[in-house]
N, C-alpha and C positions, 0 to 999 in steps of 0.2 A: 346337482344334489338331488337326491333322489325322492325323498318327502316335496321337493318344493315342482319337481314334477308329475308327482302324484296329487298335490294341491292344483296344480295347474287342470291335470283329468279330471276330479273332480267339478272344478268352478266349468269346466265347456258342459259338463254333464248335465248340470247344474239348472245352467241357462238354456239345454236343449228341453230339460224337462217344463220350465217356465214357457218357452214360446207352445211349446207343443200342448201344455195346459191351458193355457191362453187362445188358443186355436181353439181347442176342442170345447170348452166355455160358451167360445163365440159360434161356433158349426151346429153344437147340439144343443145348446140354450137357445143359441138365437143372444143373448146378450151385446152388451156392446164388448169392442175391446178394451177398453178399460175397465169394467166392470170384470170382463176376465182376468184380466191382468192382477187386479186388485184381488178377488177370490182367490187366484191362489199364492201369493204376497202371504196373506193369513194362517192359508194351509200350512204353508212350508214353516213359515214363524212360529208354529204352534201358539198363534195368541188367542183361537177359540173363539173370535169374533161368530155369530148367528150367521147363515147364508143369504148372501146380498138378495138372491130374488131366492122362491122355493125352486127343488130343483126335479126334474122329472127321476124316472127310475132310472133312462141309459143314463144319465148326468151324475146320479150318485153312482153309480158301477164305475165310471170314467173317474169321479172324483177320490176312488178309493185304490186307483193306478196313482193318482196324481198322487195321493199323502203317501203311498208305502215305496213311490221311488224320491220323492222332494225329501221327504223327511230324514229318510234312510242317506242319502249324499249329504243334507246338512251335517246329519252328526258324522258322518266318515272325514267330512271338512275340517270340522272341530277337531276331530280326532288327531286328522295329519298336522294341522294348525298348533295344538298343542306340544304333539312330538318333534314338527320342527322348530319350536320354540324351545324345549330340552334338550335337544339336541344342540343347539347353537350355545346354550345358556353353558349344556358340558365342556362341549369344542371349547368355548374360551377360558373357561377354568381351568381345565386338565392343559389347553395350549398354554397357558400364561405359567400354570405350576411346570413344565415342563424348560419353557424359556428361561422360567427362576433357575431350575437344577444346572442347566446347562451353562450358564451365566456363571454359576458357582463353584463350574469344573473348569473355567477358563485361567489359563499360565501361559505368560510369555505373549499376551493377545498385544491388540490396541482397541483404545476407547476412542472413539467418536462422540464429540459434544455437537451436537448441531445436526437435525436432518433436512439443513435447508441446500441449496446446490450445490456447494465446495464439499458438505459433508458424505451428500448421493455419489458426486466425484469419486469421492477417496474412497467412499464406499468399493464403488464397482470396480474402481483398480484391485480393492485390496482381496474381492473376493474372486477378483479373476485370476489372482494369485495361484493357487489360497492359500491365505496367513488369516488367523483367527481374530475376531474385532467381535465388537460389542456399541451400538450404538446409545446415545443417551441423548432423548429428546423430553423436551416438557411440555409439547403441545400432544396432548394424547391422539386428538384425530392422524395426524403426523405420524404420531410412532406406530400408530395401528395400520399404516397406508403399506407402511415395509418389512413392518412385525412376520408377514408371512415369509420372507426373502432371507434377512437377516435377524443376528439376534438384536433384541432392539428392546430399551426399559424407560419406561415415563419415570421422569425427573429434573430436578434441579442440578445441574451439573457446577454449580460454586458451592454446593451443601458436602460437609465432607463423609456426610452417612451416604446420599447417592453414589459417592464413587467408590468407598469400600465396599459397595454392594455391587458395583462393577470390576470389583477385585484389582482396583489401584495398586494393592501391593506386589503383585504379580505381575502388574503389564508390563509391557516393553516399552511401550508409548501413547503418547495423546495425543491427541488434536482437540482445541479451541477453534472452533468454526460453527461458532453461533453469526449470527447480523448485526451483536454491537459490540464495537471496542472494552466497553465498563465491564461487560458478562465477561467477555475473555477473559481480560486480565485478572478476575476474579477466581474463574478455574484455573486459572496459569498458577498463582497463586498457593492455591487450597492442595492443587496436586502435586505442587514440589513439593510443599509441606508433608504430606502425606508419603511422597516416596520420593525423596533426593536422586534416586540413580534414572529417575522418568526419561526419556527423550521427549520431549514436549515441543508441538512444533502450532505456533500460533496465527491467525489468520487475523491482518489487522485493515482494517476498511482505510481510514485518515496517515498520514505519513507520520505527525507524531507520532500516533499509538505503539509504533517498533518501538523504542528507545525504552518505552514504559514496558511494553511484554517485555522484551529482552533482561530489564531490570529485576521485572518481579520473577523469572526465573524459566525462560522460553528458551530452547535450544535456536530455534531460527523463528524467523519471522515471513508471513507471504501474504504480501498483495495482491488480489486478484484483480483489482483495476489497475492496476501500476503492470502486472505479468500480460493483461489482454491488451495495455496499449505499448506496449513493448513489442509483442505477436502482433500486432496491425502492423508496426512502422517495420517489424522484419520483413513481414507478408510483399510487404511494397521495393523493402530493397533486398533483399535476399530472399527469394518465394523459391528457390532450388532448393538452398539450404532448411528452410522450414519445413519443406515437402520432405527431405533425409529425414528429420529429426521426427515428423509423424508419423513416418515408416516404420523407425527407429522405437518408439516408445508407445506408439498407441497403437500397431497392428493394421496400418492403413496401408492395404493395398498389395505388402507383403509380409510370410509369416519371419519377421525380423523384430530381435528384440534388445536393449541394449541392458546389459546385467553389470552388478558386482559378486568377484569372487573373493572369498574370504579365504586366506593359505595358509593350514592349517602347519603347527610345528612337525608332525610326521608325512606331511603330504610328501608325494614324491617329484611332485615341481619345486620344493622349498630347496634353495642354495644351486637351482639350473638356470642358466640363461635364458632369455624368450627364444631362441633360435636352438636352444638345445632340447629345451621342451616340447618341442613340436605339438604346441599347443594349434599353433596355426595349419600346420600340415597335419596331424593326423582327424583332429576336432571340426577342423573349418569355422575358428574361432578369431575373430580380428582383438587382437589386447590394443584397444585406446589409449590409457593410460593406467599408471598405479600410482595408489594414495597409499603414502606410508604416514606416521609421527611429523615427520621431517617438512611433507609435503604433498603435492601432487605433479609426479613425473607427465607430462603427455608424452605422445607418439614414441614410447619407448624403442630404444636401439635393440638391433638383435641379441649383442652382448649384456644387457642390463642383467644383474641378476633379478632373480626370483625369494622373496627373503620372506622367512616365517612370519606373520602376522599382517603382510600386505594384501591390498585389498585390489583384484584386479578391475578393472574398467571394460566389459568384455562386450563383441556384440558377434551377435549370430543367430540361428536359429533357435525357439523355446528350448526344442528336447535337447540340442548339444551344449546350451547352457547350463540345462539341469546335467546331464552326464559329466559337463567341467566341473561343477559345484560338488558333484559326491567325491571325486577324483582329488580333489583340490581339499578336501574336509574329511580327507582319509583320518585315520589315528591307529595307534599299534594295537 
């Protein structure tokens, strides 16, 4: 920031003119140094104190460099001191009205309740996406820490004025992923109520608390002690398979990613086999599986059709998943 290194120039200037008045105090008074030190302490302060000893004639000549450069850098101090105090005071005004407007243009986002680690998590997935989110923390230091990164609003997230003010009616989904069980359920709650068609996915610390999310109106439910001691006992007996699956979804090592495709009614995969489609051969695109109504097909046969509204299971590279996804989301 630029004031705050101009304050910095200042304060060396500052403290050059201090020793060097202080010097010259002690060389051409003969005083002691603190008696220098202390004259010009007063100078610069402008508090008018009388002169500690009288002073010769070079001594007043010297002391009239001291007051018109000490004096003059105080108030330049003051000055940048005040400017970066409006300036900082504007930046968070105009930034916070700014984060409101853009909060208030959000459709089809997801809400984040919680900026504690599951919520950073889902964060950084979701903006390495990107798909649009809005976080909602009620510890302010907290929301101020990622305020700059994402959009991010101090609140109560079981209050149903905070999430209409996160545009609940619009979102696509939420996350409950606060640190206790009772808050969740709360927002789980408050935000069916507020929009029934929500995907709501809830983060429950204790094993009963699933039965109670899922009750009060949670599409699925995730433990993250229960998911990381699951990942230890794979680690140990399948450490191949978990090393695929990092590859696979977190960008570890290669640029490999594993996606769903949505097939739209006019796509031109809709009613072709996987072997007709040459989704594999022209794309370099492996189909895992497809989830219909019905079910979830894995390691589909060549022959399987490809049926309007199925969702493909796809893995490959980012850009040729985005290229399947537009191809696949055609329309007339």
């Amino acid at each position: 920031m630029r004031v705050l290194r101009h304050l910095g120039l200042i304060g060396m200037a500052l403290a050059c003119v201090m020793l060097a008045g202080t010097a010259g105090f002690h060389f051409i008074e003969g005083w002691s140094w603190f008696d220098g030190f202390y004259m010009v302490v007063t100078t610069l302060t402008t508090i008018g104190y009388q002169e500690i000893h009288p002073l010769s004639h070079a001594g007043r000549v010297f002391n009239v460099f001291v007051i018109g450069a000490g004096v003059s850098l105080v108030f330049l101090g003051i000055g940048a001191l005040t400017q970066a105090l409006l300036e900082f005071e504007l930046r968070n005004f105009f930034g916070r009205r700014k984060m409101e407007r853009d909060i208030g243009r959000l459709s089809d986002h997801y809400i984040l309740c919680g900026a504690g680690r599951v919520g950073r998590s889902a964060a950084r997935e979701l903006a390495r996406r990107p798909v649009p989110f809005v976080i909602i923390e009620q510890n302010e230091a907290k929301a101020q820490r990622y305020g700059g990164d994402w959009l991010t609003m101090v609140g109560d997230a079981t209050q149903e004025q905070t999430l209409r003010q996160a545009q609940i009616e619009r979102a696509r989904g939420l996350v409950a992923a606060t640190t206790t069980d009772a808050t969740n359920l709360y927002i789980v709650l408050t935000a069916r109520g507020l929009n029934p068609r929500l995907k709501i996915i809830a983060r429950a610390s204790e094993e009963d608390a699933e039965k109670h999310l899922l009750t009060a109106g949670a599409d699925s439910v995730v433990s993250p002690y229960s998911f990381a001691g699951q990942r230890i006992a794979q680690s140990f007996l399948r450490p191949h398979v978990v090393s695929f699956l990092d590859t696979a979804t977190t960008h570890l090592g290669m640029d490999l990613e594993i996606g769903e495709i949505c097939v739209s009614r006019y796509s031109g995969f809709a009613g072709k086999t996987i072997e007709s489609s040459r989704i594999r051969q022209d794309r370099g695109v492996i189909i895992l599986a497809i989830k219909r109504e019905s079910g979830m097909r894995f390691n589909p046969a060549p022959d399987d059709n490809i049926q309007p509204g199925d969702y493909l299971i796809a893995m490959g590279e980012p850009s040729q998943l985005r290229q399947l996804e537009q191809m696949a989301a055609a329309s007339k």
